[in-house]
Backbone as ProteinMPNN parsed JSONL, in Angstrom:
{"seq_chain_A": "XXXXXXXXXXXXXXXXXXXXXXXXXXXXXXXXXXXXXXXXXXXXXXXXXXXXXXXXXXXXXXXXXXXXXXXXXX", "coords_chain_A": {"N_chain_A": [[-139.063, 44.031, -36.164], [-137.899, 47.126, -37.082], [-139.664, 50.008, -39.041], [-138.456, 51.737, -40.084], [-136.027, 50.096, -40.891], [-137.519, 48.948, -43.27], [-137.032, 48.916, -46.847], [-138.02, 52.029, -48.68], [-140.572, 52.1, -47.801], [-144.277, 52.257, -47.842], [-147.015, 52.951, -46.436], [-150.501, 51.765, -47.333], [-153.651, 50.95, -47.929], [-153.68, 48.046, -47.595], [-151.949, 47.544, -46.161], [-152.844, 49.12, -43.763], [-154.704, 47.203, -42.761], [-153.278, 45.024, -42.042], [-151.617, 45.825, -39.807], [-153.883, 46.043, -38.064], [-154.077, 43.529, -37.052], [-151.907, 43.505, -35.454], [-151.459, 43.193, -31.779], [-151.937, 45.409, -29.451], [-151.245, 47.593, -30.742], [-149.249, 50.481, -31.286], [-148.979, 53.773, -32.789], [-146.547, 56.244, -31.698], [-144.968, 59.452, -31.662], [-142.509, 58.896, -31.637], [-142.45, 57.127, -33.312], [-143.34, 58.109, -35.689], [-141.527, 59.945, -36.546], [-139.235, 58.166, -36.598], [-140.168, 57.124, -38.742], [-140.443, 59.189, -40.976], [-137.797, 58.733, -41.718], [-137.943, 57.316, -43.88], [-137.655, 56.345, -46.803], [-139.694, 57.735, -49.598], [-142.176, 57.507, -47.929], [-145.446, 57.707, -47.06], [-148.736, 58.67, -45.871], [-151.683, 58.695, -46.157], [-154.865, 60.893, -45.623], [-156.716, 59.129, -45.709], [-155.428, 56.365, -45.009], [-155.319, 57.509, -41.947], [-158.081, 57.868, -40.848], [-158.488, 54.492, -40.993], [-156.605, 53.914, -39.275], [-157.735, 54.603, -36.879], [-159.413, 53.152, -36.2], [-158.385, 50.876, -35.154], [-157.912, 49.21, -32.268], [-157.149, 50.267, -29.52], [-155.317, 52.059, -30.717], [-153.151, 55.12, -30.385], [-152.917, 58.128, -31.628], [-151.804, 60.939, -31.556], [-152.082, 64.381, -30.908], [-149.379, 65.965, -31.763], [-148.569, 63.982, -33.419], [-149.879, 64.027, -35.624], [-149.68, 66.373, -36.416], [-146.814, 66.191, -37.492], [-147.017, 64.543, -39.48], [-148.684, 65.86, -41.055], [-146.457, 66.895, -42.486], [-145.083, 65.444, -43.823], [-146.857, 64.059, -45.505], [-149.361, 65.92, -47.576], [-152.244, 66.081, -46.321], [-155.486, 65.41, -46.99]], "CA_chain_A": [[-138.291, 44.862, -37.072], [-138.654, 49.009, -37.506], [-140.173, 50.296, -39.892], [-137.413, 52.601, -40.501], [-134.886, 49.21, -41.721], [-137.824, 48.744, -44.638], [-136.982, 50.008, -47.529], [-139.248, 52.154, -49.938], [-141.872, 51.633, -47.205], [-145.19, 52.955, -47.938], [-148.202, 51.822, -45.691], [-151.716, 51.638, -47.863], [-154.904, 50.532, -47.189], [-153.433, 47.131, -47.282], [-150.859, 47.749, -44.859], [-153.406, 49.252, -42.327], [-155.024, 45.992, -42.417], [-152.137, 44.027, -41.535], [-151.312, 46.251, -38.7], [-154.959, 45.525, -36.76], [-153.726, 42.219, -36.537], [-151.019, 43.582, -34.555], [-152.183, 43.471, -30.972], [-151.41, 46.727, -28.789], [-150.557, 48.37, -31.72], [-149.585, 51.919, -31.115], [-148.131, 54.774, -33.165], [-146.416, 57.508, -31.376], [-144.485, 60.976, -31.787], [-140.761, 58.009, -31.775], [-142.717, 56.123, -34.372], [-143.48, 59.249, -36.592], [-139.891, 60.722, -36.425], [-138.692, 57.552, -37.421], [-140.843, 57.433, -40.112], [-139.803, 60.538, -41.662], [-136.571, 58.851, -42.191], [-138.112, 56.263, -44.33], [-138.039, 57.041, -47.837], [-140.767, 57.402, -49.912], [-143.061, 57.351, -46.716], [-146.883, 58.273, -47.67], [-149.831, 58.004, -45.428], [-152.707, 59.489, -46.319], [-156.063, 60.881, -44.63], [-157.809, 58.073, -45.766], [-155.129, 55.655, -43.586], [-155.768, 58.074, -40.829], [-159.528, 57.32, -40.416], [-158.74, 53.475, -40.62], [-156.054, 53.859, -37.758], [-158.388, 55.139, -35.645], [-160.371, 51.82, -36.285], [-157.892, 49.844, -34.509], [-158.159, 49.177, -30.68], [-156.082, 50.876, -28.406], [-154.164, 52.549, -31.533], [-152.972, 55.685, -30.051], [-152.405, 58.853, -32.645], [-151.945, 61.945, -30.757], [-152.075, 65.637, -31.833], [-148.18, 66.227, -32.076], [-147.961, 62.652, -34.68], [-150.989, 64.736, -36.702], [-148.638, 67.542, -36.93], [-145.861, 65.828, -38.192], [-147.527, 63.635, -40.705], [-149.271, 67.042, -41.659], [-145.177, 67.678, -42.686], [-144.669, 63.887, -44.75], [-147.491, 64.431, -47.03], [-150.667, 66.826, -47.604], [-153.328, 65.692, -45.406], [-156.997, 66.428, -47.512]], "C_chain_A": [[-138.911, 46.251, -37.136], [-138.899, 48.896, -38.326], [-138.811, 51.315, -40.815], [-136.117, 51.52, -41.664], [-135.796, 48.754, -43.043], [-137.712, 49.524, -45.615], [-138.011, 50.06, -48.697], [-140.123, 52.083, -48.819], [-142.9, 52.576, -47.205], [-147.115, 52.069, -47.349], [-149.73, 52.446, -46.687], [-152.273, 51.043, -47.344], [-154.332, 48.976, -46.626], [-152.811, 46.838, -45.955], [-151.957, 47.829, -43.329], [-154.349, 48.336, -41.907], [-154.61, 45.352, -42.004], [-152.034, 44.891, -40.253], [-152.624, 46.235, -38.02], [-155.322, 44.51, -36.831], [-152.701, 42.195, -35.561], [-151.477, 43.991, -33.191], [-151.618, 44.802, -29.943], [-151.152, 47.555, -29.688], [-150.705, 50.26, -31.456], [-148.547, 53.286, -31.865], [-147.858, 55.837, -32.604], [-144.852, 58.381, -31.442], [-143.21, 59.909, -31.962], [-141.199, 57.52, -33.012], [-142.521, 57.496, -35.638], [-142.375, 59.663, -36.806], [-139.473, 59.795, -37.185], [-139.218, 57.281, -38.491], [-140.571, 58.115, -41.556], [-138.511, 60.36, -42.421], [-136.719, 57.485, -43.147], [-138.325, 56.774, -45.926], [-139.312, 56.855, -48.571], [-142.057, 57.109, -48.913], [-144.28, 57.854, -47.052], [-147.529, 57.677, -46.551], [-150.801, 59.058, -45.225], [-153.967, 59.718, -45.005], [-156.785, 59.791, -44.447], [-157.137, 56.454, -44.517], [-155.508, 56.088, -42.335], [-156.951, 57.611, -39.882], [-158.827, 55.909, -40.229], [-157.673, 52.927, -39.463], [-156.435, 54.045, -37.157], [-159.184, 54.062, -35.188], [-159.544, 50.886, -35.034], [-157.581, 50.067, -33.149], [-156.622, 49.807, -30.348], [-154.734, 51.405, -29.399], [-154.532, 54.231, -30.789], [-152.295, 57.163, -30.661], [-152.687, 60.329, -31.753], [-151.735, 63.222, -31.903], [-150.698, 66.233, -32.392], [-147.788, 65.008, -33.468], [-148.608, 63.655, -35.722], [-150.379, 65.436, -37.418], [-147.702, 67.31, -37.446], [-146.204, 64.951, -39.327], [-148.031, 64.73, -41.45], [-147.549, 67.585, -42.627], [-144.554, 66.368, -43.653], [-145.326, 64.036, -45.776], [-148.732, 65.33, -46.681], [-152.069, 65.659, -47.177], [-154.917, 66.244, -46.195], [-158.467, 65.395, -46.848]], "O_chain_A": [[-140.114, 46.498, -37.222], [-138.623, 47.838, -38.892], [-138.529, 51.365, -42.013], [-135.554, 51.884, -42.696], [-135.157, 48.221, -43.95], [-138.124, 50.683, -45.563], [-138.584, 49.194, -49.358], [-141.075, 51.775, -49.536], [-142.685, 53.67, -46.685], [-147.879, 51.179, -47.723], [-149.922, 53.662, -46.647], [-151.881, 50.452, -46.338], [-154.477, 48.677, -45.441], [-153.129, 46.108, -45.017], [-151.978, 47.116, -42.326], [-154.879, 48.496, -40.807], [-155.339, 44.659, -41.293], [-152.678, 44.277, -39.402], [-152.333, 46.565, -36.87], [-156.506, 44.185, -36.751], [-152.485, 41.199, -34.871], [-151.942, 45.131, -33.163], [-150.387, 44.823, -29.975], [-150.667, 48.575, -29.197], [-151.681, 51.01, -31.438], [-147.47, 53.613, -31.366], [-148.712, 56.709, -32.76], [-143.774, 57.817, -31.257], [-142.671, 60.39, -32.959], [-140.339, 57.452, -33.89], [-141.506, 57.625, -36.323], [-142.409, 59.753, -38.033], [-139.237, 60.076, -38.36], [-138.401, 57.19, -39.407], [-140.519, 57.712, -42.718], [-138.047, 61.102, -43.286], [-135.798, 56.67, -43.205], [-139.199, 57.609, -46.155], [-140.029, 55.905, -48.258], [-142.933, 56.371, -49.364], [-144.016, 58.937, -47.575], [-147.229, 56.558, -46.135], [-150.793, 59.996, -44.427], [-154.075, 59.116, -43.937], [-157.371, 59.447, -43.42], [-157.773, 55.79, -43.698], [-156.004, 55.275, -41.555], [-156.93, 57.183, -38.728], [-158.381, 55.899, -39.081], [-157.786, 51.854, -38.87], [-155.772, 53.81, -36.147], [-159.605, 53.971, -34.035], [-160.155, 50.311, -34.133], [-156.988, 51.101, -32.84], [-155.487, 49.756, -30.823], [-153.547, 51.278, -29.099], [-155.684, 54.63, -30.621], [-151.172, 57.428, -30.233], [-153.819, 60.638, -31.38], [-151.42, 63.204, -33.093], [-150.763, 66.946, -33.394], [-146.899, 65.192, -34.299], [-147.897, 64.084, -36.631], [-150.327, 65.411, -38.647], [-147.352, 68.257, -38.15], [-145.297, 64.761, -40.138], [-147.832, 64.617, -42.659], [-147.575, 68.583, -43.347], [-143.445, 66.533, -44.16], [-144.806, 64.152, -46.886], [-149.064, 65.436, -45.501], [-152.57, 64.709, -47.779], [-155.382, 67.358, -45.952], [-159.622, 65.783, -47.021]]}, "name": "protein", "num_of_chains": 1, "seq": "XXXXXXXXXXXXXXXXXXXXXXXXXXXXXXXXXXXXXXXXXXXXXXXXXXXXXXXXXXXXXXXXXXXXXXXXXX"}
């Protein structure tokens, strides 16, 4: 299932736990877009760091930039 058909979806710490159980797991620049169209969408710096935790998760400098445009990045 997308992420885009949940509604309200807001990924927290919890969340980014559950997703490095997901194996390959990779967010990119399609994922982010659709994202955007998710309401209420939040993901902070502090998810940031613990996406980086997870193997072969893939966050490039164009996702950065658009998440820099979802919420304030500190």
């Amino acid at each position: 299932m997308r992420l885009e058909k949940v509604p309200d979806f807001n990924p927290t710490a919890i969340d980014i736990m559950r997703l490095e159980k997901v194996p390959h797991f990779n967010l990119n620049a399609i994922d982010i877009m659709r994202l955007k169209k998710v309401p209420h969408f939040n993901l902070t710096a502090i998810d940031i760091m613990r996406l980086e935790k997870i193997p072969r998760f893939n966050l490039i400098a164009i996702d950065i930039m658009r998440l820099e445009k979802i919420t304030i990045l500190t």
